[in-house]
C-alpha positions as CSV (number, residue, x, y, z in Angstrom):
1,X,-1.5,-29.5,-9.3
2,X,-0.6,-28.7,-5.8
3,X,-3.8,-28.2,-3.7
4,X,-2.1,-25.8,-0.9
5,X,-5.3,-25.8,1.3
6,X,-5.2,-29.4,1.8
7,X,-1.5,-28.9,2.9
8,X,-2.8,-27.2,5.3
9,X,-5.6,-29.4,6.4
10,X,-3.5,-32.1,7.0
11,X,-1.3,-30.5,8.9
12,X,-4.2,-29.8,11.6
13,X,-4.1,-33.5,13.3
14,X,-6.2,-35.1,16.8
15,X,-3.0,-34.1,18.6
16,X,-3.3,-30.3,17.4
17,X,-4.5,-27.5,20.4
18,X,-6.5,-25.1,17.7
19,X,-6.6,-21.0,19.7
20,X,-8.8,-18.8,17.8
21,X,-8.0,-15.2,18.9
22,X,-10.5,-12.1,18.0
23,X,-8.2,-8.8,18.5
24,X,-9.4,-5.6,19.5
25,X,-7.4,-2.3,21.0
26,X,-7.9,-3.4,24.5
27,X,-9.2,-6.7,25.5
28,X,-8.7,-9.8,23.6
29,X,-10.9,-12.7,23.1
30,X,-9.9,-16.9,23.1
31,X,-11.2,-20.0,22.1
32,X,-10.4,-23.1,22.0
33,X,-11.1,-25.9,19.8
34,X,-9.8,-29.6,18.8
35,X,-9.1,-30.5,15.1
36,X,-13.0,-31.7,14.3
37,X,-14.0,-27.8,15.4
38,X,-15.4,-29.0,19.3
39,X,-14.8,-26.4,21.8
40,X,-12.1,-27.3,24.6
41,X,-12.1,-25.5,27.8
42,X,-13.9,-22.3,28.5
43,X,-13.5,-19.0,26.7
44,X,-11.4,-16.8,27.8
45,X,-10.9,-12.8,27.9
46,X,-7.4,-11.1,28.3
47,X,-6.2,-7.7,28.3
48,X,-3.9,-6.0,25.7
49,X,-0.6,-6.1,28.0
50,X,2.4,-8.2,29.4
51,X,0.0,-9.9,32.4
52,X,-2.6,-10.7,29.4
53,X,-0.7,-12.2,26.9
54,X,0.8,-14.8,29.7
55,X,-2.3,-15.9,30.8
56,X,-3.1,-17.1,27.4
57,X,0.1,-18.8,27.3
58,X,-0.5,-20.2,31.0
59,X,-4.3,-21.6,29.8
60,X,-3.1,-23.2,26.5
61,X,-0.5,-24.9,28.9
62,X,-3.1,-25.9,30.9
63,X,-5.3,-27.6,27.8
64,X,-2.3,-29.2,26.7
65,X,-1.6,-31.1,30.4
66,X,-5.7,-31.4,31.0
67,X,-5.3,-35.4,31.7
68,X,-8.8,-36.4,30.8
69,X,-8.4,-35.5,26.9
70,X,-9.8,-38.6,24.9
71,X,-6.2,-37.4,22.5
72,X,-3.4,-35.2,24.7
73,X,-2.4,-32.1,22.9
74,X,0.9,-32.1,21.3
75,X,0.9,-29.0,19.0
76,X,-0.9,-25.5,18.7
77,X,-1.7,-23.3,16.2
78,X,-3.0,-20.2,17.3
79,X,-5.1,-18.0,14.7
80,X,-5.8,-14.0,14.3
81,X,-6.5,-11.6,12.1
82,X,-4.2,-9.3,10.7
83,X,-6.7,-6.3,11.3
84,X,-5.6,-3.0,12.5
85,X,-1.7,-3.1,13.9
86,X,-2.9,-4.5,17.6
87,X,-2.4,-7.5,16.6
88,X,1.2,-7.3,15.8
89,X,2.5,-7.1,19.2
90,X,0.5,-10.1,20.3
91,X,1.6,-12.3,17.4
92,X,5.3,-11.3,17.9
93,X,5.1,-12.2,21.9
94,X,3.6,-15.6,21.1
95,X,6.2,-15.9,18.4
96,X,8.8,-15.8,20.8
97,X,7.2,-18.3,23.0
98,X,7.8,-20.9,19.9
99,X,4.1,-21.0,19.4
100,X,2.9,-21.6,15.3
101,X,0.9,-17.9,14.8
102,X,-1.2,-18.1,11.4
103,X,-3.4,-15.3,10.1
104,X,-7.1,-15.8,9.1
105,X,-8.9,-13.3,5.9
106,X,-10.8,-11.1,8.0
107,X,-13.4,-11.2,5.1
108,X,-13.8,-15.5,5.7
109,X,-14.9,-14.4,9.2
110,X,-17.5,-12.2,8.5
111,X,-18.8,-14.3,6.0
112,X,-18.4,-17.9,8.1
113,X,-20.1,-16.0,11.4
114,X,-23.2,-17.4,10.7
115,X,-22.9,-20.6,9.8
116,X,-23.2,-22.1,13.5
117,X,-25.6,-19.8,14.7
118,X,-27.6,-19.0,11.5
119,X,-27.5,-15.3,13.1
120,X,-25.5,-12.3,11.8
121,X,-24.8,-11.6,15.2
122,X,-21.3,-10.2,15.8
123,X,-19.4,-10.2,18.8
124,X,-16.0,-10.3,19.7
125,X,-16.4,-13.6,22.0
126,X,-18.0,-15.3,19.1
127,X,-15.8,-14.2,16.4
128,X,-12.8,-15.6,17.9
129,X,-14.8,-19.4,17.8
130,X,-15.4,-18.4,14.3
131,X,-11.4,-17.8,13.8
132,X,-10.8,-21.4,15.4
133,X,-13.1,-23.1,13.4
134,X,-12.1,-21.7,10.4
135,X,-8.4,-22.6,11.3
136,X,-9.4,-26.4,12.0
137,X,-10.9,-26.4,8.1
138,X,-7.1,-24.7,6.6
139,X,-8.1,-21.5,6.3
140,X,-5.6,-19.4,7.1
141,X,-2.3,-18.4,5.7
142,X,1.1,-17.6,7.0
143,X,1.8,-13.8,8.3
144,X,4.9,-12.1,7.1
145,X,6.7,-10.2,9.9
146,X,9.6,-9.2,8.3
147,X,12.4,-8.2,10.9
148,X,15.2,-7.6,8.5
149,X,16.0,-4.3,6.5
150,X,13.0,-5.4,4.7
151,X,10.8,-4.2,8.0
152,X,12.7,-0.9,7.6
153,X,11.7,-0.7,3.7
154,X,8.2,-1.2,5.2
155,X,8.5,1.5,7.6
156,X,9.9,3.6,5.0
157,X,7.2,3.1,2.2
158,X,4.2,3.3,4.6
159,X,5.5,6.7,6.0
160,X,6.0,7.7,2.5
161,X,2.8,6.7,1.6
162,X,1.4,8.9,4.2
163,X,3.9,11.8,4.4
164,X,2.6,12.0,0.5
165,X,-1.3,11.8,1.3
166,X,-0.8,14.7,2.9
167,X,1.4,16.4,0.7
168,X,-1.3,16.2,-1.8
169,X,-4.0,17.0,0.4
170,X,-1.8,20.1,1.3
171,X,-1.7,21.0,-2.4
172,X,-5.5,20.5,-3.0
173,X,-5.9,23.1,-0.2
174,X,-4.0,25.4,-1.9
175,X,-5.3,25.5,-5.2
176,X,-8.7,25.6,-3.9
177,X,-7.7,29.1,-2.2
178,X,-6.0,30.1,-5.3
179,X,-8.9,29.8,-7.3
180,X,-10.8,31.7,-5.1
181,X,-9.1,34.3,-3.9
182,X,-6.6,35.4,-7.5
183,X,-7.5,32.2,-9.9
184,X,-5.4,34.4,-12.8
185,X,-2.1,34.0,-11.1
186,X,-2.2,30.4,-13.0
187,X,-2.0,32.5,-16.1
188,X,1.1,34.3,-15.0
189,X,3.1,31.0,-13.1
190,X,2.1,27.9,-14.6
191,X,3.2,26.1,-11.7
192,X,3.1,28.3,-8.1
193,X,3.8,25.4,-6.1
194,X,7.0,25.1,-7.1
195,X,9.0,28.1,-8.2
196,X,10.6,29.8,-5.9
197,X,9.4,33.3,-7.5
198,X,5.7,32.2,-7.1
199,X,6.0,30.9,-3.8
200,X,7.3,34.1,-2.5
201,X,4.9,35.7,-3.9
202,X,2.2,33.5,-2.0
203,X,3.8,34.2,1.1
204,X,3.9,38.0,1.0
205,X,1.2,39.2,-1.2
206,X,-0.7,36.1,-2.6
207,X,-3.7,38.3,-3.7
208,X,-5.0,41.0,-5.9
209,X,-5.2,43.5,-3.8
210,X,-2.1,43.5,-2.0
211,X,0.0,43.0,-5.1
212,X,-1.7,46.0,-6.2
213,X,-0.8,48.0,-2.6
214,X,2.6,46.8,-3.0
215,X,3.1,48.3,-6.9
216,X,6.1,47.0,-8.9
217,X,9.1,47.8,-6.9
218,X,7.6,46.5,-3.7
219,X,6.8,43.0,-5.7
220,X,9.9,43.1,-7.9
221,X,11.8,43.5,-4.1
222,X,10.0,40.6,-2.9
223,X,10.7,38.5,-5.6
224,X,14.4,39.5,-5.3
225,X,14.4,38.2,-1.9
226,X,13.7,34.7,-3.1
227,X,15.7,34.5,-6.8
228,X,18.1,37.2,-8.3
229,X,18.0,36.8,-12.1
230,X,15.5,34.3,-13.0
231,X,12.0,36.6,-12.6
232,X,12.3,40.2,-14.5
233,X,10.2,43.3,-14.7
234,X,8.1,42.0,-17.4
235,X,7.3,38.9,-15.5
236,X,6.1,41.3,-12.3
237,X,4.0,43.4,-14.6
238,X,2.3,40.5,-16.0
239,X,1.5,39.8,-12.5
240,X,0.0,43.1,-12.3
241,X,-2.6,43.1,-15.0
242,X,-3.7,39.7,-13.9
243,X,-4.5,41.0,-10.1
244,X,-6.3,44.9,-11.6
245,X,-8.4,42.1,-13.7
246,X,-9.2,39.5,-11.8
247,X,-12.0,38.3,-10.1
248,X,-11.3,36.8,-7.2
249,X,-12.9,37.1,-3.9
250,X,-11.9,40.0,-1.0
251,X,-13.4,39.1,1.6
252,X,-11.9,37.5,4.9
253,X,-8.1,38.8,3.3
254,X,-5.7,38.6,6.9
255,X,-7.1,35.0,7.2
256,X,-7.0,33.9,4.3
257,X,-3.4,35.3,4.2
258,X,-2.7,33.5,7.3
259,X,-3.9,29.9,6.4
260,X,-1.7,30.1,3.1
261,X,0.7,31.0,4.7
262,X,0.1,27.8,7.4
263,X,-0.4,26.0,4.4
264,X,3.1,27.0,2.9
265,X,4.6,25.9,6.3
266,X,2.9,22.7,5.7
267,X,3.7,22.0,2.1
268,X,7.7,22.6,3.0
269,X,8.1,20.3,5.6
270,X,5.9,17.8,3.8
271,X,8.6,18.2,1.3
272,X,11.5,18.0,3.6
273,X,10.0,14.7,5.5
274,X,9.9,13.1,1.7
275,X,13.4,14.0,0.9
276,X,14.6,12.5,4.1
277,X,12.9,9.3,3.5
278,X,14.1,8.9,0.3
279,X,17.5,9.4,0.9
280,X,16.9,6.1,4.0
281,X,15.4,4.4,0.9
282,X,18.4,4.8,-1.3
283,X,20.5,3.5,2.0
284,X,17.8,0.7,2.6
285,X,17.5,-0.7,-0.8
286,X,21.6,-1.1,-1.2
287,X,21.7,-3.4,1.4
288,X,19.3,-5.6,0.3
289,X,21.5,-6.4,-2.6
290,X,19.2,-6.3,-5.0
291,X,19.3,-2.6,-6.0
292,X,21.4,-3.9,-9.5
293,X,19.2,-5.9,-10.5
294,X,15.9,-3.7,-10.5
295,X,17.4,-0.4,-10.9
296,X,18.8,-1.9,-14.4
297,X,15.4,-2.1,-15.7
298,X,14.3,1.0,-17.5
299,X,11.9,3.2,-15.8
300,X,12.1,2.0,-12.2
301,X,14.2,4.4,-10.1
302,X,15.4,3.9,-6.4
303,X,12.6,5.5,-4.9
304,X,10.3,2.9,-7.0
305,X,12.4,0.2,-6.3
306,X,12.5,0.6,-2.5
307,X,8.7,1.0,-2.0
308,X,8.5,-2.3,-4.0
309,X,10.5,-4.4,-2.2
310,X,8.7,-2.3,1.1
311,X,5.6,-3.7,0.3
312,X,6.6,-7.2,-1.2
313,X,9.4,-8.1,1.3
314,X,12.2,-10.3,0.0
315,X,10.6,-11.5,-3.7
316,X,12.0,-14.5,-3.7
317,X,9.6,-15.9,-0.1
318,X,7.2,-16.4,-2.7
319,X,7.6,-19.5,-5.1
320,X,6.6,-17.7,-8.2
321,X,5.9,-14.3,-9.8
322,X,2.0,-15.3,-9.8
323,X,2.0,-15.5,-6.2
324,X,3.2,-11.5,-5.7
325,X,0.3,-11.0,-8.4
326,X,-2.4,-12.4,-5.7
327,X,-0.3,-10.8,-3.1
328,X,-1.3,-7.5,-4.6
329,X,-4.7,-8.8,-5.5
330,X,-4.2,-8.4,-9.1
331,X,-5.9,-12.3,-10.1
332,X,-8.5,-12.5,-12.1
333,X,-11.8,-13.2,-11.2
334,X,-15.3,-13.9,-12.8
335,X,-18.8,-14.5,-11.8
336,X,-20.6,-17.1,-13.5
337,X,-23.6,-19.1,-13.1
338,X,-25.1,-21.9,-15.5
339,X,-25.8,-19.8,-19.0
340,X,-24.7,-16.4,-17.6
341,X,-20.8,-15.8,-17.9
342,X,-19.6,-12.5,-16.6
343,X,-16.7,-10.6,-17.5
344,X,-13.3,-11.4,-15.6
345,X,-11.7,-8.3,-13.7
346,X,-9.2,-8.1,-10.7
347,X,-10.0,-9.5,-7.3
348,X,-8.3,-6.7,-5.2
349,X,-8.2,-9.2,-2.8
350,X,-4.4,-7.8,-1.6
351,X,-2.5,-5.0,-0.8
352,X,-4.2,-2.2,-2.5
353,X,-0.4,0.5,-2.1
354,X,1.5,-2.5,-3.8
355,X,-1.5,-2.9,-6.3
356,X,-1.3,1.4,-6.6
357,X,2.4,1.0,-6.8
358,X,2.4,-1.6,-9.7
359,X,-0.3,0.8,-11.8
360,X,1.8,3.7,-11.0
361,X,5.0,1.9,-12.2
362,X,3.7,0.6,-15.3
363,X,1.9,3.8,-16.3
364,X,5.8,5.3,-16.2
365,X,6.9,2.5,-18.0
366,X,4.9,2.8,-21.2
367,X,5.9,5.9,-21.1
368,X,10.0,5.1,-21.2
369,X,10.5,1.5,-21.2
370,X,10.5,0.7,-25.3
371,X,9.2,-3.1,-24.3
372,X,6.9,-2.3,-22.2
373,X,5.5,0.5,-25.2
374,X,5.6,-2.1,-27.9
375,X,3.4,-4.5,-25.5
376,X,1.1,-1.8,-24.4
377,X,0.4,-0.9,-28.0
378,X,-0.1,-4.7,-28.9
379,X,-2.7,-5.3,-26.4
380,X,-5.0,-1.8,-26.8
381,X,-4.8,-2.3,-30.7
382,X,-4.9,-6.1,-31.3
383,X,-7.3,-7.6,-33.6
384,X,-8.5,-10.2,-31.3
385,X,-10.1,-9.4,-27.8
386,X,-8.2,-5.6,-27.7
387,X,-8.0,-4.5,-24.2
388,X,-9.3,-1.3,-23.0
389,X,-6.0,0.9,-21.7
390,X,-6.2,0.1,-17.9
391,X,-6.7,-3.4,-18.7
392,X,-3.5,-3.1,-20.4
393,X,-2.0,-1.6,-17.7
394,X,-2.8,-4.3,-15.0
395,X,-1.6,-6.7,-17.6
396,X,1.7,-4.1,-17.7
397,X,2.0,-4.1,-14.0
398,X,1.9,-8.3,-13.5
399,X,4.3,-8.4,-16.1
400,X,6.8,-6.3,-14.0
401,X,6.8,-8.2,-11.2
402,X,7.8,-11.5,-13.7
403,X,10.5,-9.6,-14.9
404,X,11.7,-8.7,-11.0
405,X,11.3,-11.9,-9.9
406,X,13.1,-13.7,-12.7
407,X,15.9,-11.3,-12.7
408,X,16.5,-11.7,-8.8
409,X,16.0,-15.5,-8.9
410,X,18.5,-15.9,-12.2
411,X,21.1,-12.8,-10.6
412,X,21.3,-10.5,-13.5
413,X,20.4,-7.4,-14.7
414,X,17.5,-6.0,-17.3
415,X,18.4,-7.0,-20.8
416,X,15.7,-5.6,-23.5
417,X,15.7,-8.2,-25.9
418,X,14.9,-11.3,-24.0
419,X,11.9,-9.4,-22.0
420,X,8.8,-10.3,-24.4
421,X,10.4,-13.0,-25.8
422,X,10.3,-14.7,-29.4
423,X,6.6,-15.8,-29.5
424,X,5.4,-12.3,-28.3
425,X,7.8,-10.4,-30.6
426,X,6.3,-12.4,-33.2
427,X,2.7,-11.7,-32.8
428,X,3.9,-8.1,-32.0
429,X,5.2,-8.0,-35.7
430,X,2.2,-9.4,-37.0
431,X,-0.1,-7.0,-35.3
C-alpha cells in the first residue's frame, strides 16, 4: 500500500530551504526552517503587493547563498494555506518565480499551534513557524490552480453558486411578505413566482385591498398587459374572493408595495444573471471534451455537468475515483477507542459545493436514472445493515463520480447495463 505521506517526507532533504508563510489581507508573515524543523534566519514580515512579494524572494535568495550553512540550500518548498482568496495571488507570483508552492490544512495548524509552545496562543508570526514545521514533517498537499477552461468552469460554478444564494434568498423574502400581507393568493396561483399572470399582479396590486380598489376590469386589464389568453375572468374573480376574505395585514401598504416591487427587480435579474451563466457553461463544458461522455449518463444535464467538472477540475489529475470522494469529503470516518466503537459517517473534510453538488445530483438520479433507483431501493430495504435514505444517497453520490471517472478514463459513453455490474445485479435480485 502506497504510504503517500512518506512520499512526501522524503522528498524534504538537508539540502531543502523549508518557507512557512501565514497569509492575511494585508501583511504577510515568513519563516524559515531546515528539514529537522530549526529556524534559519530571522522572521520576516512583508506587505500584500509587488515590492512585498520580491523581498521574500530576495531573503530566500539570501538563505540559500548564506556561506556558513553546516548543508547549503539547494531546493525550497514554500508552504501556505489556502484560506480566504489572498493567498492566490501570492502563490501564483512565486509560481512563476519556479519556486515549489504546497498548501498546508488550515485545520493541522490550529491544532499543531501548541505543540512548541504548549500555549493556545495565536498569532500570525507564530503561525507561519507552525506552517514550516508542519511542512518539514509532509504535511501538506499540492494546490490545484487550474489556468485552463477548467479555471473558467470554476468561475462559472462559484458565481452560480452565489448568483443562486441570492436568488433563493430573494424568493424567501417574498414569500415571507406574501404571507403577511395576502397569504390566500397561494390558493388562487399555486406558484406566483413564476407565472407571468401572478407576477403582474405582484407588481401592480399585490394586496387585498388594492385588488379590491382596482375591481375586475381594472385587474383583468392588468393581467392582459402581461398574457393575452392564458388567465380568464374566472381566474380574476377567484382572485377577488380570496382578497374580500383574507386576512392579511394593512398596515405600512406604499412600502410594502415598494419593496416587492424591489424585490421583483431583484428576482429578474437574478434570473437573467443565471441564464447567462448557463449558456457560458454550455460553451465551457464543450470544450473540455468531455461533454459526451457525462451528458450520456441519465439524469446529469449540462448545467450539472459543468458545475462538476467546475469544482473537480480535469477528473482524470486524480489517480482514482476514491480520491475525488475525499476531495469532496465524502470518506468515511469513525471514532473508536478500546471497547467503545462508534458509528462511521462522512468526514466533510472537502469541498462542501462539490459534496452539495453530488447530494443534489444523486437525489435527481433516483428519481430518473433506472440504476441508480434499483440501487437506491437495495440499500434502504436490504436485509442486512439497511441504510437510512441519506446514507443511501451519499453512497449514490460516490458512486457517480466512479461512473464519471471510468467513463472519461476508458472514452465512452453511459451504457446501463454494465453500471452495477453482475455481482450487484445479483444480490439486487435476491433482495
Amino acid at each position: 500500500m502506497i504510504n503517500r505521506n512518506n512520499d512526501r517526507i522524503e522528498e524534504i532533504t538537508p539540502t531543502t530551504l523549508i518557507v512557512g508563510i501565514d497569509i492575511a489581507k494585508s501583511v504577510h508573515w515568513a519563516r524559515f526552517v531546515d528539514y529537522r524543523g530549526k529556524e534559519v534566519g530571522k522572521a520576516l514580515s512583508f506587505k500584500n503587493d509587488r515590492q512585498g512579494f520580491e523581498s521574500i524572494v530576495t531573503r530566500i535568495q539570501e538563505i540559500i547563498k548564506t556561506r556558513d550553512l553546516p548543508t547549503p540550500f539547494e531546493s525550497v518548498i514554500i508552504g501556505m494555506e489556502p484560506t480566504g482568496h489572498y493567498w492566490k495571488a501570492l502563490s501564483k507570483y512565486l509560481m512563476k518565480r519556479k519556486y515549489r508552492v504546497v498548501c498546508v490544512n488550515p485545520y493541522h495548524t490550529k491544532k499543531a499551534k501548541e505543540l512548541d509552545d504548549n500555549s493556545p496562543t495565536k498569532n500570525d508570526k507564530k503561525d507561519a513557524l507552525t506552517i514550516a514545521k508542519l511542512v518539514s514533517n509532509g504535511r501538506f498537499f499540492e494546490p490545484y490552480l487550474p489556468d485552463d477552461i477548467y479555471s473558467e468552469l470554476r468561475v462559472l460554478t462559484n458565481t452560480r453558486f452565489s448568483v443562486m444564494k441570492h436568488f433563493t434568498a430573494t424568493k424567501n423574502k417574498i414569500t415571507a411578505m406574501l404571507d403577511e400581507y395576502f397569504p390566500e393568493i397561494w390558493t388562487v396561483f399555486r406558484k406566483p413566482l413564476e407565472g407571468k399572470a401572478a407576477r403582474q399582479i405582484l407588481r401592480s396590486c399585490p394586496f387585498p385591498t388594492l385588488i379590491l380598489e382596482m375591481g375586475e376590469a381594472g385587474v383583468l386589464s392588468e393581467i392582459k398587459k402581461a398574457v393575452k389568453k392564458s388567465v380568464g375572468i374566472s381566474k380574476v374573480r377567484q382572485l377577488i374572493n380570496a382578497a374580500a376574505t383574507s386576512v392579511g395585514v394593512e398596515y405600512g401598504l406604499k412600502s410594502a408595495k415598494l419593496r416587492l416591487g424591489q424585490l421583483l427587480d431583484d428576482l429578474g435579474q437574478a434570473e437573467r444573471h443565471i441564464s447567462e451563466i448557463e449558456t457560458a457553461m454550455e460553451q465551457a463544458i464543450i470544450a473540455t471534451g468531455y461533454a459526451e461522455q457525462i451528458l450520456s449518463i441519465k439524469g446529469i444535464g449540462i448545467v450539472t455537468a459543468a458545475m462538476f467538472l467546475g469544482e473537480v477540475g480535469d477528473p482524470l489529475r486524480f489517480h482514482n475515483a476514491k480520491q475525488i470522494n475525499n476531495y469532496a469529503g465524502l470518506n468515511l470516518t469513525e471514532d473508536s477507542s478500546g471497547k467503545s466503537k462508534s458509528g462511521t459517517c462522512i468526514s466533510k473534510r472537502g469541498r462542501s459545493q462539490l459534496r452539495a453538488l453530488l447530494y443534489q445530483m444523486a437525489y435527481t438520479m433516483v428519481g430518473c436514472n433506472k440504476e441508480m433507483r434499483m440501487l437506491y431501493k437495495y440499500l434502504t430495504t436490504r436485509k442486512d445493515n439497511p441504510l437510512k435514505k441519506k446514507q443511501a444517497l451519499v453512497v449514490i453520490s460516490k458512486k457517480i463520480t466512479t461512473i464519471i471517472y471510468s467513463l472519461l478514463k476508458k472514452q465512452t459513453v453511459y451504457v446501463p447495463e454494465l453500471v452495477l455490474g453482475a455481482v450487484r445485479l445479483e444480490m439486487i435480485a435476491v433482495a
